[in-house]
VEXDREN-2710 file (C-alpha; in Angstrom, 1 decimal):
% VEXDREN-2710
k/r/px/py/pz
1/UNK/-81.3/-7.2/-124.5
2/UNK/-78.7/-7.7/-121.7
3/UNK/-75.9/-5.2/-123.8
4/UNK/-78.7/-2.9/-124.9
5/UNK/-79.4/-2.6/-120.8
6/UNK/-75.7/-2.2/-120.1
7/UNK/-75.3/0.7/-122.7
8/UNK/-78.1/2.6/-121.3
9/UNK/-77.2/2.1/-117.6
10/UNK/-73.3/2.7/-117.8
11/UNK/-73.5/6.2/-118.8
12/UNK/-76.0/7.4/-116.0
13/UNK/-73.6/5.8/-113.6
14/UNK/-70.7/7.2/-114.7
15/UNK/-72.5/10.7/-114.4
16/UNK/-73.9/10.2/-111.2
17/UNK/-70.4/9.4/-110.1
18/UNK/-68.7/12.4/-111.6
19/UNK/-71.5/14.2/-109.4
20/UNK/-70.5/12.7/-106.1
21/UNK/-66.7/13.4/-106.8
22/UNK/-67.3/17.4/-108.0
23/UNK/-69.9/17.5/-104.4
24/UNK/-66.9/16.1/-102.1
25/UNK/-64.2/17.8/-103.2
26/UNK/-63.3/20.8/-101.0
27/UNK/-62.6/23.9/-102.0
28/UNK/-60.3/24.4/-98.5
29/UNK/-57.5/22.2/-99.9
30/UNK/-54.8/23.5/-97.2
31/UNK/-51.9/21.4/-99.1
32/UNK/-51.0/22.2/-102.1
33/UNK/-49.0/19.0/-102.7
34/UNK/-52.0/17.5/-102.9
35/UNK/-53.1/19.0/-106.0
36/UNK/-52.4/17.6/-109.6
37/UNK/-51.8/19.4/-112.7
38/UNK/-55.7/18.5/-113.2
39/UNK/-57.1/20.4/-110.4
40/UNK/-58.3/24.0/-111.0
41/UNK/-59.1/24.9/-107.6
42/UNK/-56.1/28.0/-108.0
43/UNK/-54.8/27.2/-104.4
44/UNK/-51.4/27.8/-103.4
45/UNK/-49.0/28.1/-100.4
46/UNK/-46.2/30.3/-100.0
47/UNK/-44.0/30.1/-96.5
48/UNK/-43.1/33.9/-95.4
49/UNK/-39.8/34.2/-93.2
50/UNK/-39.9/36.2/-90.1
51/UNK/-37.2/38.6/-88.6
52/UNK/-37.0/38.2/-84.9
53/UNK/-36.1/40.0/-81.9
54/UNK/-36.1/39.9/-78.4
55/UNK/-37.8/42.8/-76.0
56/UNK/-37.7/43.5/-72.0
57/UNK/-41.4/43.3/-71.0
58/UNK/-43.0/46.1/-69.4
59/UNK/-44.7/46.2/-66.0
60/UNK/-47.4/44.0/-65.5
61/UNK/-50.9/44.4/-63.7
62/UNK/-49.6/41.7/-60.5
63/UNK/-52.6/42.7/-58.1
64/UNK/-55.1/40.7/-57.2
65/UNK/-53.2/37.4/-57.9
66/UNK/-54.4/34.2/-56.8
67/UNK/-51.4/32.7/-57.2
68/UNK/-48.4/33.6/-55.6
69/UNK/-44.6/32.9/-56.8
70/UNK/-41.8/32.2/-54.5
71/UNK/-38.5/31.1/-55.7
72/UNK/-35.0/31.5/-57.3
73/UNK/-33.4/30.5/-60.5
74/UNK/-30.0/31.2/-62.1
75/UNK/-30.4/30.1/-65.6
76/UNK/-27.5/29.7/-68.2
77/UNK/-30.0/31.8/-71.3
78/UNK/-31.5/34.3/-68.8
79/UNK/-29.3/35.0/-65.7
80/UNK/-30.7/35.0/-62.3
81/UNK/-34.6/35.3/-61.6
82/UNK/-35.9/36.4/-57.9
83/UNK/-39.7/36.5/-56.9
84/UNK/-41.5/36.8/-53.5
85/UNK/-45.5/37.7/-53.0
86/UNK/-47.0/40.7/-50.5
87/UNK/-50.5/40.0/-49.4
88/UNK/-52.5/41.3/-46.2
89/UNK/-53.6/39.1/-43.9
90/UNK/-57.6/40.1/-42.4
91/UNK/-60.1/39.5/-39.7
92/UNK/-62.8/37.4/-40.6
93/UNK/-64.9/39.8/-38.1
94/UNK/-65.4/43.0/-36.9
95/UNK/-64.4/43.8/-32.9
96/UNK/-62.3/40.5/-32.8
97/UNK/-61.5/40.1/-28.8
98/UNK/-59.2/37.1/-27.6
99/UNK/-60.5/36.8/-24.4
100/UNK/-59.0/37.5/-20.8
101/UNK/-55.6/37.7/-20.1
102/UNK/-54.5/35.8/-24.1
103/UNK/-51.5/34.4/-23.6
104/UNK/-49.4/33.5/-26.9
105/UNK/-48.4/30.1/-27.6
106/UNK/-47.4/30.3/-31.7
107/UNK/-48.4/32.4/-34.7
108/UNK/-47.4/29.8/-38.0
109/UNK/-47.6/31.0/-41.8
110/UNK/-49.0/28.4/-44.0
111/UNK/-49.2/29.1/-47.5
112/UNK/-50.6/25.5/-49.5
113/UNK/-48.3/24.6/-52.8
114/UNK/-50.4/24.4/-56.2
115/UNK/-47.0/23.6/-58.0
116/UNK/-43.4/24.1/-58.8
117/UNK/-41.3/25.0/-61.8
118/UNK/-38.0/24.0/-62.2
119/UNK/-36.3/20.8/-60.4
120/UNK/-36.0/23.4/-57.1
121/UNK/-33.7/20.8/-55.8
122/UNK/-31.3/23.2/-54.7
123/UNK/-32.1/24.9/-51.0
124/UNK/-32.6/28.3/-50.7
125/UNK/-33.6/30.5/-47.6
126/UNK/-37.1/31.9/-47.1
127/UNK/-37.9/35.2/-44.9
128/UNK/-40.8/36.6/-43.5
129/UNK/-41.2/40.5/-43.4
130/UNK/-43.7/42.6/-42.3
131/UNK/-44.7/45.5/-44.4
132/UNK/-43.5/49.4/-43.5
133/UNK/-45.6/50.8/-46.0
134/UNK/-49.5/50.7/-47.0
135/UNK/-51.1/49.0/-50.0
136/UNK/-54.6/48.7/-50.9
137/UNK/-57.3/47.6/-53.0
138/UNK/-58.1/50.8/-55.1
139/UNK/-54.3/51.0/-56.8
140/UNK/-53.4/49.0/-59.6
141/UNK/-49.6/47.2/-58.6
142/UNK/-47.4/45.7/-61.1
143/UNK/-44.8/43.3/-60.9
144/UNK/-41.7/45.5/-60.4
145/UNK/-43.5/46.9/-57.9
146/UNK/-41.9/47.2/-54.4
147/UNK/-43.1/47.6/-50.4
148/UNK/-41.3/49.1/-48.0
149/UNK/-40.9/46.7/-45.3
150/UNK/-39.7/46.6/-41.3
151/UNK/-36.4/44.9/-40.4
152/UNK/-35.4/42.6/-38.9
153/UNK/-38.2/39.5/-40.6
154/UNK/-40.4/38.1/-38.4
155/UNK/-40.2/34.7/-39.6
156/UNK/-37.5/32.6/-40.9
157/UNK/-37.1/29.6/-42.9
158/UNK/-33.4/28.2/-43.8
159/UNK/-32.7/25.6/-46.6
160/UNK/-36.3/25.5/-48.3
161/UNK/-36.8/22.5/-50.3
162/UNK/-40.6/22.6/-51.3
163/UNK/-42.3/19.1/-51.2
164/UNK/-46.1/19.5/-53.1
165/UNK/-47.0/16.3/-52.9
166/UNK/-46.7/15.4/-49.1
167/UNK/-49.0/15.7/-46.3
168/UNK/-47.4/17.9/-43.5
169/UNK/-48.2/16.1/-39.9
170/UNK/-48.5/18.2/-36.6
171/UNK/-49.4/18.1/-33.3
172/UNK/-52.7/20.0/-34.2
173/UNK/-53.3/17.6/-37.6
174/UNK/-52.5/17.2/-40.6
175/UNK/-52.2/19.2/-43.6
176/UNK/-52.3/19.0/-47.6
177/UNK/-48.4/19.8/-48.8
178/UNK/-47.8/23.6/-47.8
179/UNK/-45.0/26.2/-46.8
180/UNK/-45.3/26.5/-43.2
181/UNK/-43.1/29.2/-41.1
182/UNK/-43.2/30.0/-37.4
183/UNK/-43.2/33.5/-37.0
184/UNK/-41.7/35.1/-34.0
185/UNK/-43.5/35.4/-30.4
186/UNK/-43.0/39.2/-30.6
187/UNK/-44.9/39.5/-33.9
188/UNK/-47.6/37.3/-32.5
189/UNK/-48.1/39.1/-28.8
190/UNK/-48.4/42.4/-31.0
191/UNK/-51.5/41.1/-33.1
192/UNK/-53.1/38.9/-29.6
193/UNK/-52.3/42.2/-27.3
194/UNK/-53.7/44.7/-30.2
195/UNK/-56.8/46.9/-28.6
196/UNK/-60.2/45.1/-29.6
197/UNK/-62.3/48.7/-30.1
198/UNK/-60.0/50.3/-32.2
199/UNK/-57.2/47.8/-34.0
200/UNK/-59.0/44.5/-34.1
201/UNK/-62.6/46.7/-34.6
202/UNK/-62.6/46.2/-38.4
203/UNK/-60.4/45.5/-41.3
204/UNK/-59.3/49.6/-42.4
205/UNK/-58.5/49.6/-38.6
206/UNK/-56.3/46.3/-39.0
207/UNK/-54.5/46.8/-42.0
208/UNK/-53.6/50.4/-41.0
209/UNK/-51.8/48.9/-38.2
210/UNK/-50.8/45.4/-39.3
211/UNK/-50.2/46.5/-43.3
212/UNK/-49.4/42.9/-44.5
213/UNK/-46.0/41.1/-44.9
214/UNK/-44.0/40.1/-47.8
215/UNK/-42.4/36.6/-48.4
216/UNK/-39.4/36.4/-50.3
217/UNK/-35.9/34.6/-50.5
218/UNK/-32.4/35.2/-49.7
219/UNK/-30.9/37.1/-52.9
220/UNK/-27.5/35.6/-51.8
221/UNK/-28.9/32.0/-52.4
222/UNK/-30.1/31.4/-55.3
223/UNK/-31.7/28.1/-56.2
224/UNK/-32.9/26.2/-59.2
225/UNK/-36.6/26.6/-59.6
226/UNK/-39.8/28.5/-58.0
227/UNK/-42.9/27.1/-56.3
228/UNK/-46.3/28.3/-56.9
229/UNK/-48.2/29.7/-53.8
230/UNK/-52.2/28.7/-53.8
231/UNK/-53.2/32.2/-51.8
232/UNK/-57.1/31.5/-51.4
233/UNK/-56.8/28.1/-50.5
234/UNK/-58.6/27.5/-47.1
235/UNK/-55.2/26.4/-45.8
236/UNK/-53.3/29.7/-46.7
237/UNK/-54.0/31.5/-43.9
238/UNK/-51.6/33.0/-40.4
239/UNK/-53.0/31.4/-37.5
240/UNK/-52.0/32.7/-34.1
241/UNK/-52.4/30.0/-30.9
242/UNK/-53.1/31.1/-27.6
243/UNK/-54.9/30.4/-23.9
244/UNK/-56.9/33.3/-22.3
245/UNK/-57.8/33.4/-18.4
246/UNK/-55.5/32.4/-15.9
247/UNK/-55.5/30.1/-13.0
248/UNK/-59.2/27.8/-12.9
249/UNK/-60.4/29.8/-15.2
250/UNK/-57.4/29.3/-17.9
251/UNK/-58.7/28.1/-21.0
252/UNK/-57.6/25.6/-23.3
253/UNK/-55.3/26.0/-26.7
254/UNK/-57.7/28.3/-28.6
255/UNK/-56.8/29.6/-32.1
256/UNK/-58.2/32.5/-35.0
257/UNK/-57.4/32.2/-38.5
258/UNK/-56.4/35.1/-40.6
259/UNK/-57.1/34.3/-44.3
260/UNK/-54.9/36.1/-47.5
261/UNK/-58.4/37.7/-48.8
262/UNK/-56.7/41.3/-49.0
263/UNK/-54.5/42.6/-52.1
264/UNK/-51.9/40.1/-53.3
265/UNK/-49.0/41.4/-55.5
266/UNK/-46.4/39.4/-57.1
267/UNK/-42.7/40.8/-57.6
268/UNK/-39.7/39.5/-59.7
269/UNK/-36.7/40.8/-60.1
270/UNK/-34.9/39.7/-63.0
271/UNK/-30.8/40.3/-63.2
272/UNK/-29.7/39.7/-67.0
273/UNK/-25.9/41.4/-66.6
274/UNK/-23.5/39.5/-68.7
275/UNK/-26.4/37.0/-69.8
276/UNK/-27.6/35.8/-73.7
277/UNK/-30.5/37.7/-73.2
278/UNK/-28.8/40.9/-72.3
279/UNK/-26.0/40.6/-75.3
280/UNK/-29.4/39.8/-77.7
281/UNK/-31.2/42.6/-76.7
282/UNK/-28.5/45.5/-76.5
283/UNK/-26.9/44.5/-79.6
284/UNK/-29.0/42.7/-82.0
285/UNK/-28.2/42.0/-85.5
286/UNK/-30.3/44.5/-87.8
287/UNK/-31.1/41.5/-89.9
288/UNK/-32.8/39.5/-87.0
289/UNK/-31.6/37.6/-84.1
290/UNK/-31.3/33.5/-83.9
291/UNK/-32.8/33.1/-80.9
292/UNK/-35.5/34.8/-79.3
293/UNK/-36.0/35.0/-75.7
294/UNK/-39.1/34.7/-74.0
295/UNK/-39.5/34.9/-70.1
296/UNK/-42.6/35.4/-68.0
297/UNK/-42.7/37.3/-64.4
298/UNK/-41.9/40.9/-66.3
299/UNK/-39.4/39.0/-68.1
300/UNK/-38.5/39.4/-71.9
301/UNK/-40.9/38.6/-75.1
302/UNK/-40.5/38.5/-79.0
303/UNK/-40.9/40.8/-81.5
304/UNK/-41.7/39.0/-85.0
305/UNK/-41.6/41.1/-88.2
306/UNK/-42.8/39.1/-91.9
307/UNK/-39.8/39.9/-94.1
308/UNK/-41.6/39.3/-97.1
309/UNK/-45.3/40.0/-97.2
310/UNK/-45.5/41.7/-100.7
311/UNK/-44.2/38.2/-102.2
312/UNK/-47.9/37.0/-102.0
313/UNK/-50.6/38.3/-104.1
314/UNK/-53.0/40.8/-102.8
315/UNK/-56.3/39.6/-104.4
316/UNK/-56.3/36.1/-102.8
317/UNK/-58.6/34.3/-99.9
318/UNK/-56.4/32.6/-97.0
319/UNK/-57.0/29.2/-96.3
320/UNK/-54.8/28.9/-94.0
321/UNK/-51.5/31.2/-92.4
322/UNK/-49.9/29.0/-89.7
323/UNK/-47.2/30.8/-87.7
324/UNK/-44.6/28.2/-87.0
325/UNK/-42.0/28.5/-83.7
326/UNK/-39.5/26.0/-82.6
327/UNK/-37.2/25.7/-79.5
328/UNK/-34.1/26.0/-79.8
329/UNK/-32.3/22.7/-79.6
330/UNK/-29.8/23.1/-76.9
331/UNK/-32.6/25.1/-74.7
332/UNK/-33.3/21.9/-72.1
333/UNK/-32.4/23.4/-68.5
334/UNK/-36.1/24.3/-67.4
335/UNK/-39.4/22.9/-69.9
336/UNK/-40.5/25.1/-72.1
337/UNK/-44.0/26.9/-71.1
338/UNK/-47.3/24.8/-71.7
339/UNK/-49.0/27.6/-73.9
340/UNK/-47.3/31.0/-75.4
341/UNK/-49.7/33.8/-76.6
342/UNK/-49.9/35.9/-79.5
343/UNK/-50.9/39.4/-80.4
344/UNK/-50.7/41.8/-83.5
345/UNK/-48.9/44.8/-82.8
346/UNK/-50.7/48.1/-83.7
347/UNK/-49.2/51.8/-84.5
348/UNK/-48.5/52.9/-81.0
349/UNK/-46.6/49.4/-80.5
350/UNK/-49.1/48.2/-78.4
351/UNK/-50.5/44.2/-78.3
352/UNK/-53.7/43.8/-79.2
353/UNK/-55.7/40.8/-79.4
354/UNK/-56.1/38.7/-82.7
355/UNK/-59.2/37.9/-84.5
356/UNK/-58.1/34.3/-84.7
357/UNK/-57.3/34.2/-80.7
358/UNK/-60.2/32.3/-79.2
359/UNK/-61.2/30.1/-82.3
360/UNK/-61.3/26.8/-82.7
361/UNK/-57.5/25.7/-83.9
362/UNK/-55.6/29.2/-82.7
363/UNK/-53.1/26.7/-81.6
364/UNK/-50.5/28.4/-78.7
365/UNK/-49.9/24.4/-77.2
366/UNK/-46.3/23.3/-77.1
367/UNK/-46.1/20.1/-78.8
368/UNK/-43.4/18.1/-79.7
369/UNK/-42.7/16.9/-83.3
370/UNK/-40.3/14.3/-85.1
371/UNK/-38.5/15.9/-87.7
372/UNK/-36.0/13.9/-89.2
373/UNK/-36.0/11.3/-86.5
374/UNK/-34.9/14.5/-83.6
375/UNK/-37.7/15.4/-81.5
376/UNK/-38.4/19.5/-81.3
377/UNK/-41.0/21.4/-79.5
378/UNK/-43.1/23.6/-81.5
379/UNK/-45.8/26.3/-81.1
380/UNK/-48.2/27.1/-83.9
381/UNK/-50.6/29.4/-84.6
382/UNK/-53.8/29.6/-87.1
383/UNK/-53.4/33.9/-88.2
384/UNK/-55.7/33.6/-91.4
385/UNK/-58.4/35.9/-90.3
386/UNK/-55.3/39.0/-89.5
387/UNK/-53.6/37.9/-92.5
388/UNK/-56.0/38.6/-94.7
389/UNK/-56.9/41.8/-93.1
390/UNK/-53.0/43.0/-93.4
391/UNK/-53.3/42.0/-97.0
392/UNK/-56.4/44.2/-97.2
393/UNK/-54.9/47.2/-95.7
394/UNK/-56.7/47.0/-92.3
395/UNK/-54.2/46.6/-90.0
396/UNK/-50.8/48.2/-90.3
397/UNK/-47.8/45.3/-90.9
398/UNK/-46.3/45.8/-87.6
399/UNK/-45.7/42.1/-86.7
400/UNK/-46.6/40.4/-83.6
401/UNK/-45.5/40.2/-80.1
402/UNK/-45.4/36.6/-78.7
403/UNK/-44.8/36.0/-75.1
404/UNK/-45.9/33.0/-72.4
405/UNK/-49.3/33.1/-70.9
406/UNK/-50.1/34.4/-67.9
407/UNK/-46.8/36.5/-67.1
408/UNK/-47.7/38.0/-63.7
409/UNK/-48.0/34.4/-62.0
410/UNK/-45.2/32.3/-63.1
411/UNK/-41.4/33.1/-64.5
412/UNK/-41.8/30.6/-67.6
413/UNK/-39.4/30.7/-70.4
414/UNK/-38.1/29.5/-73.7
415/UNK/-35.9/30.0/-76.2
416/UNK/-37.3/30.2/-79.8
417/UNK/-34.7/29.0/-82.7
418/UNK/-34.3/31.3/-85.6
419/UNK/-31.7/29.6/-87.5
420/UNK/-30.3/31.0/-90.9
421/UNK/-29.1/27.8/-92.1
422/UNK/-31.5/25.3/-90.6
423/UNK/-34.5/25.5/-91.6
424/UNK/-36.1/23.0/-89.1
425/UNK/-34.7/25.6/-87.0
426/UNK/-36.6/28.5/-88.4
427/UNK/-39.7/30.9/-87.3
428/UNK/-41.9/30.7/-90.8
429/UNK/-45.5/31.8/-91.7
430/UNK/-46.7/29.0/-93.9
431/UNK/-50.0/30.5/-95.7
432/UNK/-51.9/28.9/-98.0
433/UNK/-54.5/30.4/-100.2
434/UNK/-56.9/30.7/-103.2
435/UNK/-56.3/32.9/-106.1
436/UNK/-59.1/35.2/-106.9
END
């Protein structure tokens, strides 16, 4: 009876288990290693290669920036790097009036620090100038824009060594870590002597007479990093002190704030004469460079062509089509950016956004990877939706352009390995797909 059972049993379990296994398995398989000769799922993966360049960057939109970016850096891959901010300074109300007989005691710059990049170890000098010409809110600036301004500064600040961590202490309190620069009594006694019914009566009347000033470094220091400038920071403001009255009737230290809540622009200038980047670009090799140069603040980006996109076949479904970038090894003098972005490049050669950008595992984050027991940063990217549109004949097979995020706030860069003999080393598009 007990064998009779057993026979009847076995072959309803055995069944019901080949059931479960056939409703687990995933069609998805993204590694084709992990397929036997049994499976007949008709996945496959095929790794592209990618011929690279690197590009200038055009002009970018720098107005209206909440961050500011002050700094110098000469750098062994990408030559010498400059940036400075212009931003107004405003009343915080119409028909401002300092009283009877002010009398000037200081006007200070503060600017608070929301970072740094680079070891900016190095001093560097820092001037204050007060702008010549007007800008305002209706024009779009960009980041090689430039201000006329009126010489000589008005504030200067030798051997700048930013500290972001520390607590500034002065005899009217203390402070979160900022950049703070006196600014000369001259420049101060023009804004506290300025007529209260027509300069100081509202903010079109200010700024046509006090335009805004621009804050910048010596271009014959350069230093070894940049700090980043938080402009709308309660604490990034130009405070004038003063006393009105005179005799018994003289008042008391009395100050007004003048917060940065007018148009901010961030310039660079970038100098790439007799640099990597400038040989790379001038001259490349028709067959792709090795390394790629990407630099934020109007810098350089990269240009990535697939070399071999009619290799796969066209009547397939992508799993997956991970685009895979690695620093170049000897590339250590400043970190490599946080995130880089990525855009398909469409007929005119413009970027436009992906359909993967924004979805869960885009990817973009520099991580670092053991290979081989060396450790080397890497960017990756999920493409599958563009891929298989460009295998469709939607979009055009004009590549991508890759460059670091935000550009117009920060002078980030890398150098991308594109090695033809290592292929560790080597920008790939690994995709991995179904056959149809």
């Amino acid at each position: 009876m007990k064998s009779k059972l057993i026979r009847i049993i076995a072959p309803v379990v055995f069944c019901w288990c080949l059931f479960l296994i056939q409703g687990c398995k995933d069609p998805m398989i993204e590694d084709s290693n992990l397929l036997t000769s049994e499976d007949d799922l008709n996945l496959a993966k095929d790794t592209l290669l990618i011929k690279a360049f690197s590009q200038y960057e055009v002009p970018l939109r720098s107005s209206g920036v909440s961050t500011g970016v002050l700094g110098s850096i000469d750098d062994p891959n990408f030559g010498k790097t400059y940036a400075g901010v212009y931003s107004q300074f405003l009343l915080t109300s119409n028909n401002l009036y300092f009283g009877e007989n002010p009398q000037l005691e200081s006007v200070v710059l503060m600017v608070r620090y929301s970072g740094k990049y680079g070891n900016f170890n190095l001093p560097v000098d820092v001037s204050v100038y007060e702008l010549a010409q007007s800008i305002n809110d209706t024009t779009v600036y960009r980041t090689n824009d430039a201000f006329q301004v009126q010489v000589p500064a008005i504030g200067q600040l030798n051997g700048l060594v930013p500290n972001i961590t520390d607590s500034i202490q002065t005899n009217r309190g203390k402070y979160p870590a900022h950049l703070r620069i006196r600014l000369n009594d001259d420049f101060g006694r023009k804004i506290l002597e300025a007529d209260t019914t027509a300069v100081l009566s509202s903010n079109s009347a200010f700024l046509s007479y006090f335009k805004g000033f621009y804050l910048t470094t010596n271009s014959s220091t350069t230093s070894n990093g940049l700090v980043y400038l938080d402009m709308q920071s309660a604490i990034s403001q130009l405070i004038i002190y003063y006393r009105n009255g005179t005799g018994s009737n003289e008042v008391d230290s009395l100050s007004y704030r003048f917060p940065f809540t007018g148009v901010r622009v961030n310039h660079f200038d970038n100098v790439y004469t007799g640099s990597p980047v400038s040989t790379s670009i001038s001259s490349p090799n028709p067959n792709g460079e090795e390394k790629v140069y990407l630099q934020a603040g109007v810098g350089t980006k990269g240009r990535l062509y697939i070399k071999d996109l009619d290799s796969l076949p066209k009547n397939i479904a992508i799993n997956k089509a991970e685009l895979i970038l690695s620093q170049s090894a000897g590339d250590t003098a400043y970190l490599a950016p946080l995130l880089l972005n990525l855009y398909r490049v469409d007929d005119a050669g413009q970027a436009v956004k992906l359909d993967d950008d924004g979805l869960n595992g885009f990817g973009g984050v520099r991580t670092a990877e053991t290979v081989n027991g060396a450790t080397i940063n890497r960017y990756r990217f999920n493409v599958k939706r563009y891929m298989q549109k460009l295998l469709q004949g939607v979009y055009p097979n004009k590549g991508f352009y890759v460059e670091p995020i935000a550009p117009n706030t920060n002078s980030e860069r890398v150098v991308l390995s594109n090695s033809s003999t290592d292929s560790n080393y080597q920008i790939k598009l690994v995709v991995t797909y179904t056959k149809m």
